[in-house]
FIMARZA-942093 format. One record per residue: chain; x, y, z of N, C-alpha, C in turn. Coordinates in steps of 0.05 Angstrom, whole numbers. Layout:
// FIMARZA-942093
   chain   n.east   n.north     n.up   ca.east   ca.north    ca.up   c.east   c.north     c.up
       A        X         Y        Z         X          Y        Z        X         Y        Z
...
//
This chain:
// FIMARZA-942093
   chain   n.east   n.north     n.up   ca.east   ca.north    ca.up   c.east   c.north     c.up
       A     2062     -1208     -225      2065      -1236     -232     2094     -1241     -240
       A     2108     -1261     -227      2135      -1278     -229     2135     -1280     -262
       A     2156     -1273     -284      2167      -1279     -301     2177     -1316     -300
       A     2169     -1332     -315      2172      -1361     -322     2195     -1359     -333
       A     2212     -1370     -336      2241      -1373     -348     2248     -1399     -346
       A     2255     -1420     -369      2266      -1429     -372     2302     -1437     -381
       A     2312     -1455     -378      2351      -1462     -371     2344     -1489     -388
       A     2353     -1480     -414      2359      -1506     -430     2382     -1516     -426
       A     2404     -1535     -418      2427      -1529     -425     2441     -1561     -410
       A     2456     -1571     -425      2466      -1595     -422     2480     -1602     -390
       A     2490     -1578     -387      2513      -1572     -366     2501     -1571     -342
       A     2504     -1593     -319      2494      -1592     -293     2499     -1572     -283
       A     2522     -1561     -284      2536      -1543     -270     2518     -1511     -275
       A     2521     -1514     -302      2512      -1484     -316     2474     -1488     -309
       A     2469     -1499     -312      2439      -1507     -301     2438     -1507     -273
       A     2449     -1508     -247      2448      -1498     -231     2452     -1476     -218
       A     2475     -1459     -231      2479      -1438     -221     2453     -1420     -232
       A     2454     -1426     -265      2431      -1409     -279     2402     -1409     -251
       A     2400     -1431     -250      2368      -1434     -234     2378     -1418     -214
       A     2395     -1426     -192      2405      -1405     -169     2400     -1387     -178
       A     2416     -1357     -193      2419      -1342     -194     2390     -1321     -209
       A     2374     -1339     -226      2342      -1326     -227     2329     -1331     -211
       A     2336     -1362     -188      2308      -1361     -169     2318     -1329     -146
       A     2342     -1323     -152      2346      -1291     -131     2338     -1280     -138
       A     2333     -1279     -170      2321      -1254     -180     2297     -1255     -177
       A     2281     -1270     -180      2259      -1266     -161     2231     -1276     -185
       A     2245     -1297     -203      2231      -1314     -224     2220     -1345     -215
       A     2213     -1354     -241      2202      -1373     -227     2209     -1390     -255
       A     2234     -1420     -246      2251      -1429     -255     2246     -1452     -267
       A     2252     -1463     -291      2256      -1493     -292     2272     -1508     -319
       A     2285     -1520     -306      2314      -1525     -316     2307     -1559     -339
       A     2315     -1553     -353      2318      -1581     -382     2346     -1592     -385
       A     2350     -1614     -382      2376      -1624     -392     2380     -1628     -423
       A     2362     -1622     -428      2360      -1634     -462     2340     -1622     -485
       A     2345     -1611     -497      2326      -1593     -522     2299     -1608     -520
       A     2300     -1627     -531      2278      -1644     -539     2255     -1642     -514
       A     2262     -1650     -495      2245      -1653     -470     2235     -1627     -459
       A     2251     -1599     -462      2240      -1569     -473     2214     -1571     -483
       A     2227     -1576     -505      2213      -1560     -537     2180     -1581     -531
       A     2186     -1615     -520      2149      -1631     -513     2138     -1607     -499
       A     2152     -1605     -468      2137      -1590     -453     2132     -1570     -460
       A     2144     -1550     -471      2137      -1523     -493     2111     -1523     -503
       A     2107     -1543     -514      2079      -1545     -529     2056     -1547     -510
       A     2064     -1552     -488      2044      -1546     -466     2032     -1525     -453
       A     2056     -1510     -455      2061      -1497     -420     2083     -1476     -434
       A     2083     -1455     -449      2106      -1438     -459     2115     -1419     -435
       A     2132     -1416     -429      2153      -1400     -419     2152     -1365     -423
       A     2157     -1350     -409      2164      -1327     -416     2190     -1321     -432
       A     2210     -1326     -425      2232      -1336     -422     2242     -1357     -429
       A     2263     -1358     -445      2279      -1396     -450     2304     -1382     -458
       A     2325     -1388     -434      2352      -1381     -442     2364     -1417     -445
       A     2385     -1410     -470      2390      -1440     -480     2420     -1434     -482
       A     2427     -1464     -483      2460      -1457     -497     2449     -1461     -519
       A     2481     -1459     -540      2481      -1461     -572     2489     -1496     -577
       A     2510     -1505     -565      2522      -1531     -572     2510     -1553     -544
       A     2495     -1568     -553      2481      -1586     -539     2480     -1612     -561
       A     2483     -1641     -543      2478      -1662     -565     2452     -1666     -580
       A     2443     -1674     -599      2414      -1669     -609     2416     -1654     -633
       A     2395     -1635     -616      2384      -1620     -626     2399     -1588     -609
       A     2412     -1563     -629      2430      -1550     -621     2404     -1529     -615
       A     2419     -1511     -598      2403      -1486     -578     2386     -1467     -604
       A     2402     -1464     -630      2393      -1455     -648     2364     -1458     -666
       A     2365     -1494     -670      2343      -1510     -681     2325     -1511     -660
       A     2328     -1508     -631      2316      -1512     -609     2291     -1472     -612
       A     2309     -1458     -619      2306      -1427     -613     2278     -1427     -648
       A     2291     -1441     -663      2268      -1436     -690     2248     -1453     -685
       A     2246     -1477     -665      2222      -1499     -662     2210     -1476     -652
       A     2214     -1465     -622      2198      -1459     -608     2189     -1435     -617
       A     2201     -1415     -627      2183      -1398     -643     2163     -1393     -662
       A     2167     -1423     -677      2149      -1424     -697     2122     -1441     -677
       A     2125     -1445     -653      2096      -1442     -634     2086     -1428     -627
       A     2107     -1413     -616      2097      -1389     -603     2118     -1373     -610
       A     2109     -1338     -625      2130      -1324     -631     2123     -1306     -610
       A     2114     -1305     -592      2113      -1285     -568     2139     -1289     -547
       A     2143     -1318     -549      2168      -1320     -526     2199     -1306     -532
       A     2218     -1306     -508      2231      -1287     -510     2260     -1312     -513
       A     2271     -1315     -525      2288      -1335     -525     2320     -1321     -527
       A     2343     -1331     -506      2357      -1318     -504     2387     -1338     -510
       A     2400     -1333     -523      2429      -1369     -524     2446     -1357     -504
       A     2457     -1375     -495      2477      -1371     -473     2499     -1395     -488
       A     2526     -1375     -495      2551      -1402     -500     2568     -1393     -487
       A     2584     -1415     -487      2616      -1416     -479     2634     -1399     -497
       A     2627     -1406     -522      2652      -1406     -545     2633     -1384     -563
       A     2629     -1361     -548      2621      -1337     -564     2633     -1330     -585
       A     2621     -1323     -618      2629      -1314     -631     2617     -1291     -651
       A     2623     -1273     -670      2596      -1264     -689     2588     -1280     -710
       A     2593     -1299     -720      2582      -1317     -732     2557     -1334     -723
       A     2556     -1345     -699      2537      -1349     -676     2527     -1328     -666
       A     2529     -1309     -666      2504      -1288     -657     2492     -1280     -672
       A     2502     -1271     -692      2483      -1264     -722     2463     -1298     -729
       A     2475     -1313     -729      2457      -1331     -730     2437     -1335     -710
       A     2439     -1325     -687      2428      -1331     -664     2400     -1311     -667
       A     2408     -1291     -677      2392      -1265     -676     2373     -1273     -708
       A     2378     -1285     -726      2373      -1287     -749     2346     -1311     -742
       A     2359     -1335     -731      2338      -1351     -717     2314     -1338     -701
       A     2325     -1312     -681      2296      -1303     -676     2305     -1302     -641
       A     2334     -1304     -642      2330      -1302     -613     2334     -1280     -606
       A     2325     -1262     -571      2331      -1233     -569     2352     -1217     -566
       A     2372     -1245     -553      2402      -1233     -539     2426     -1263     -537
       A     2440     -1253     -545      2463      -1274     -545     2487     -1273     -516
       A     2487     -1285     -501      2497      -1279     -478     2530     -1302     -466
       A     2548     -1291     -457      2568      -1311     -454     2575     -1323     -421
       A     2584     -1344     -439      2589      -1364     -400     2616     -1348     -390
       A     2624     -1353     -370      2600      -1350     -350     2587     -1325     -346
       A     2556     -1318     -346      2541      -1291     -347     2542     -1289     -321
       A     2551     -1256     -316      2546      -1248     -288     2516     -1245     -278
       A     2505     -1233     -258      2485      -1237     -239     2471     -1210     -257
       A     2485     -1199     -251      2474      -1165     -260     2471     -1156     -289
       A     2488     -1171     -302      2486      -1175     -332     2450     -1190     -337
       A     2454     -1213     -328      2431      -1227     -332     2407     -1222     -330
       A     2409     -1193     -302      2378      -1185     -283     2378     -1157     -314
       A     2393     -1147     -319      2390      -1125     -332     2385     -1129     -361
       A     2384     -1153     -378      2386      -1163     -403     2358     -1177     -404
       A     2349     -1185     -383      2319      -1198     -382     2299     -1174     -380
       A     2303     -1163     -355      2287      -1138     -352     2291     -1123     -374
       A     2302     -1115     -396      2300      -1108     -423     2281     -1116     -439
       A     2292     -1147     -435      2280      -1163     -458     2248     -1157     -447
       A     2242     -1167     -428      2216      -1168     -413     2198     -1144     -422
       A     2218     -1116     -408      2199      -1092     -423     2194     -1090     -454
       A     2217     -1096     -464      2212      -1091     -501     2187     -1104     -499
       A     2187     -1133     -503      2159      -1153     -497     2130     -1133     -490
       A     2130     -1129     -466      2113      -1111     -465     2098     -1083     -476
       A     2125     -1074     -479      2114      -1042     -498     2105     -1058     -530
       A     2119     -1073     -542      2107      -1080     -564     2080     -1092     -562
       A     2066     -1112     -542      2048      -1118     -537     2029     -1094     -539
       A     2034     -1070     -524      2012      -1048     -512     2014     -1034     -541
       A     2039     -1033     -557      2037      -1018     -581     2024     -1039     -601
       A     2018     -1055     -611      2001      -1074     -623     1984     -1065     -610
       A     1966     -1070     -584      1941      -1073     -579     1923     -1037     -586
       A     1949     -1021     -581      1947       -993     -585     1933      -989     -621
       A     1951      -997     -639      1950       -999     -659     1923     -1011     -670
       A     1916     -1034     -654      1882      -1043     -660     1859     -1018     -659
       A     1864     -1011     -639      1840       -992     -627     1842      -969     -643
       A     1865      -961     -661      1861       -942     -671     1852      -957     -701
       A     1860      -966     -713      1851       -980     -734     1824      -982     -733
       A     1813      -987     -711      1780       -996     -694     1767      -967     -707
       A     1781      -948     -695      1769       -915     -688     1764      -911     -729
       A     1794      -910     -734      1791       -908     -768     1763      -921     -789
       A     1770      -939     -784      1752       -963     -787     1716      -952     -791
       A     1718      -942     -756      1686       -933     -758     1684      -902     -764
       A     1698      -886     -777      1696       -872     -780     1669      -861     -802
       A     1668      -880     -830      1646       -877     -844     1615      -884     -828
       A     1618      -897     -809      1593       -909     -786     1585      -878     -772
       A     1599      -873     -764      1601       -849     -742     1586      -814     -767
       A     1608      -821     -787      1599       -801     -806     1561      -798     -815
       A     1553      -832     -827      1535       -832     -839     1512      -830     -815
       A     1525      -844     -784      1497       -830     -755     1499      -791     -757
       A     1514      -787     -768      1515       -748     -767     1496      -741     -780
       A     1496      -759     -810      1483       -743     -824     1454      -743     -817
       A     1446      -774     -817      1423       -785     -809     1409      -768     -784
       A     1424      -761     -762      1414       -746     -737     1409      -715     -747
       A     1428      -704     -763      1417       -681     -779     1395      -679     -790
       A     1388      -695     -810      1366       -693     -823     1345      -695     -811
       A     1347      -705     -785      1320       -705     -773     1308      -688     -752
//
């Protein structure tokens, strides 16, 4: 199954190439001119994926990156700026996003920083669901104990 990825980002320009360059990768794209009109559809329909800029009119890539997590903390939210700095990435990362990335992002940068993000996503998923089943096993352990005894005695 195609990875969903969303392109928040004010910039026609950067919003086009972005969509170009993941519909090669072989995702399945859709581009926002504006936070707000995101973050409605968000509540619908969440994304795998939401790469954003940081400086947008509104509502900034940041406030955009804490809305949507506090919907859904499964998605993988990534900022894309111009005007990279560590002040903005620590904040970026502090907000909850995975990876802080700069304009213009190459092709190969981008395919290799998702497919990251994507696997982390996953192994944590299978290690949570891992973690149930053993909790499950622990759990029935006194169940399992007290059918021993019971089958003994008889």
């Amino acid at each position: 199954m195609r990875a969903k990825v969303w392109v928040v980002d004010d910039d026609d320009a950067v919003r086009g190439v972005l969509e170009a360059m993941l519909k090669e990768l072989g995702y399945e794209v859709a581009c926002y001119s504006n936070p707000e009109a995101a973050l409605a559809e968000y509540r619908n329909a969440a994304p795998d994926v939401v790469i954003t800029d940081v400086r947008m009119p509104g509502m900034s890539g940041l406030e955009l990156t804490r809305a949507m997590l506090d919907i859904n903390r499964e998605c993988i939210i990534m900022i894309l700026t111009g005007f990279p700095s560590i002040p903005d990435a620590v904040e970026a990362i502090r907000a909850g996003a995975v990876d802080f990335l700069s304009k213009p992002v190459r092709m190969e940068e981008l395919r290799v920083r998702l497919e990251r993000a994507l696997e982390n996503r996953s192994l944590e998923m299978r290690l949570s669901r891992t973690k149930m089943v053993a909790w499950a096993l622990i759990l029935s352990l006194p169940l399992w104990f007290a059918l021993g005894i019971w089958l003994a005695s008889r």
